[in-house]
C-alpha positions in Angstrom: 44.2 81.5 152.9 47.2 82.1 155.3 48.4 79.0 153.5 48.4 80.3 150.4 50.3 83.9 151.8 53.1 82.2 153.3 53.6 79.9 149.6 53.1 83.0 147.7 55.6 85.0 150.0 58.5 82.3 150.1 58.1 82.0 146.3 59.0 85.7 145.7 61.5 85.9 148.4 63.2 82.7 146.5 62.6 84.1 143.3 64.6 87.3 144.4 67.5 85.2 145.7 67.9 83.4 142.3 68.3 86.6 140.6 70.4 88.7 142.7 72.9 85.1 142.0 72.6 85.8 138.4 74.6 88.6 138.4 78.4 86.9 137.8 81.4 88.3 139.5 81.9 92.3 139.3 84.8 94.0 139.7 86.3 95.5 143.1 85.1 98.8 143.3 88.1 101.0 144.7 86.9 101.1 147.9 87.4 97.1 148.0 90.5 97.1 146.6 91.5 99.5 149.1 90.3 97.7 152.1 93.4 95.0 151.6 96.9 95.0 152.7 100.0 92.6 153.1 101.7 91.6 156.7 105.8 91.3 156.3 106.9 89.7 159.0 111.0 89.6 159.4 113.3 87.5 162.0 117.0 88.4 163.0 117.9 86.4 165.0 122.0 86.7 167.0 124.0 85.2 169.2 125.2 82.1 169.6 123.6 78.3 169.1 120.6 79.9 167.3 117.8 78.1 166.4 118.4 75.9 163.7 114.8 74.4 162.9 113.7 77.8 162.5 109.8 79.7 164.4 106.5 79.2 163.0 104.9 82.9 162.7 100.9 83.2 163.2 98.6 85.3 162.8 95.3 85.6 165.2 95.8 82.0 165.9 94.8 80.9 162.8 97.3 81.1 159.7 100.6 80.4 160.3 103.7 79.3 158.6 107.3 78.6 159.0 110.2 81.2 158.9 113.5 81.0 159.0 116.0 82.2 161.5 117.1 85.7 159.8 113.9 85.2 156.8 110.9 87.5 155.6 107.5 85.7 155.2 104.4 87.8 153.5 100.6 86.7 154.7 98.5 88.8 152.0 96.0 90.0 150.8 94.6 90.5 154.0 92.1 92.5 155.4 93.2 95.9 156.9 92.4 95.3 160.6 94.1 94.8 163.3 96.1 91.2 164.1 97.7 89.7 167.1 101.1 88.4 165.3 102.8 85.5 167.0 106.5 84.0 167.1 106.4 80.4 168.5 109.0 77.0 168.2 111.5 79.4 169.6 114.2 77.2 171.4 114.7 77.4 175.0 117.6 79.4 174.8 116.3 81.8 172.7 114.9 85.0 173.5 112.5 86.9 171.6 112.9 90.9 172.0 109.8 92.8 172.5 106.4 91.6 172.6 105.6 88.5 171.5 102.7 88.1 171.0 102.0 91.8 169.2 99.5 93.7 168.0 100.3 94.4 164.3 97.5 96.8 162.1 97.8 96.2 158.2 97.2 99.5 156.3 95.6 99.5 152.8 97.8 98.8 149.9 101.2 98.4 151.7 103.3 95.8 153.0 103.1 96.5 157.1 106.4 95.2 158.5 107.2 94.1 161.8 110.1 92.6 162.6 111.1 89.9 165.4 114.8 90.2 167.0 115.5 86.8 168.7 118.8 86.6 170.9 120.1 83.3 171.6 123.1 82.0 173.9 
């Protein structure tokens, strides 16, 4: 009998996961379309003997991808959170101004800039 239950019960509880996967892809509702944003993330770098191979830029030290000396790279759309933003490959006698890493928080909708001022002599 308890047999029988515990078939009948996993049968139904199947039977609902089949057809909440039937529905197909919806449409964001606003309140999903609003919980996206876009990181900008700028270098300017001075001085002399900069840098030539360029920084890698990452983000929670996961994605990350290569930017230029004096360059603007975009990671989006992202989740509006918080992030830990890291510059790294940045040649000995460069200095990055600031903190590096920083704590960066994308806003709904918009492009949230930072910006990474390396000095270099």
């Amino acid at each position: 009998m308890k047999s029988t239950s515990l078939k009948l019960l996993t049968c139904l509880i199947l039977s609902l996961l089949v057809a909440s996967a039937c529905d197909g892809p919806s449409e964001p509702t606003f309140e999903e379309e609003q919980s996206f944003g876009s990181l900008e993330i700028t270098t300017v770098t001075t001085g002399t003997m900069r840098d030539a191979d360029g920084y890698v830029v990452s983000i929670d030290e996961g994605n990350s991808e290569p930017i230029g000396i004096n360059q603007t790279v975009t990671f989006g759309p992202i989740t509006v959170r918080r992030y830990d933003v890291n510059l790294t490959e940045v040649a000995g006698n460069c200095t990055v101004s600031g903190s590096n890493p920083r704590a960066i928080t994308v806003t709904a909708g918009d492009a949230t800039p930072t910006l990474f001022e390396v000095v270099c002599s």
